[in-house]
C-alpha positions, 0 to 999 in steps of 0.5 A: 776569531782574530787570534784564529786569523793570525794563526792562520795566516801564520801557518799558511805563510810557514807553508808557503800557501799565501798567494804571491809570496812565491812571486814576491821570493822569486822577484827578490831572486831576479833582483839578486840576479840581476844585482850580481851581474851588474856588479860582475859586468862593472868590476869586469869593465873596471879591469878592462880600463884598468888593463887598457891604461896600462898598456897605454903606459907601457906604450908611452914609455917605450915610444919616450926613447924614439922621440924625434930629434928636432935640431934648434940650430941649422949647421952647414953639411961642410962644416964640423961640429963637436960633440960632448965627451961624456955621450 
């Protein structure tokens, strides 16, 4: 009787008739599903970050040479001032 049950069983799983194992493989697939978008939606907002940064860095090196110019000391309009040979 057991060995007829398990045949059975057996059968009706290799045919697909056991009652919810087509919900059980279509919730693996949802999951799946779901697994790959969240992995696609991270890499893509990891590219984005990735992309953001680099225009910031690039932002950043352009501004470098218009830095403003603060002078440490105060010199009269009148007066003449030298400056360096090598500039």
């Amino acid at each position: 009787m057991r060995n007829r049950l398990l045949r059975f069983l057996l059968f009706a799983a290799l045919l697909g008739g056991i009652p919810g194992a087509g919900a059980i493989q279509a919730q693996d697939q949802d999951q799946q599903q779901n697994d790959q978008s969240a992995a696609q939606e991270q890499e893509q907002a990891e590219q984005e970050q990735a992309e953001a940064q680099e225009e910031s860095t690039e932002e950043a090196e352009e501004n470098e040479g218009f830095e403003r110019f603060i002078p440490t000391e105060q010199v009269s309009r009148d007066l003449g001032v030298s400056f360096p040979a090598d500039i």
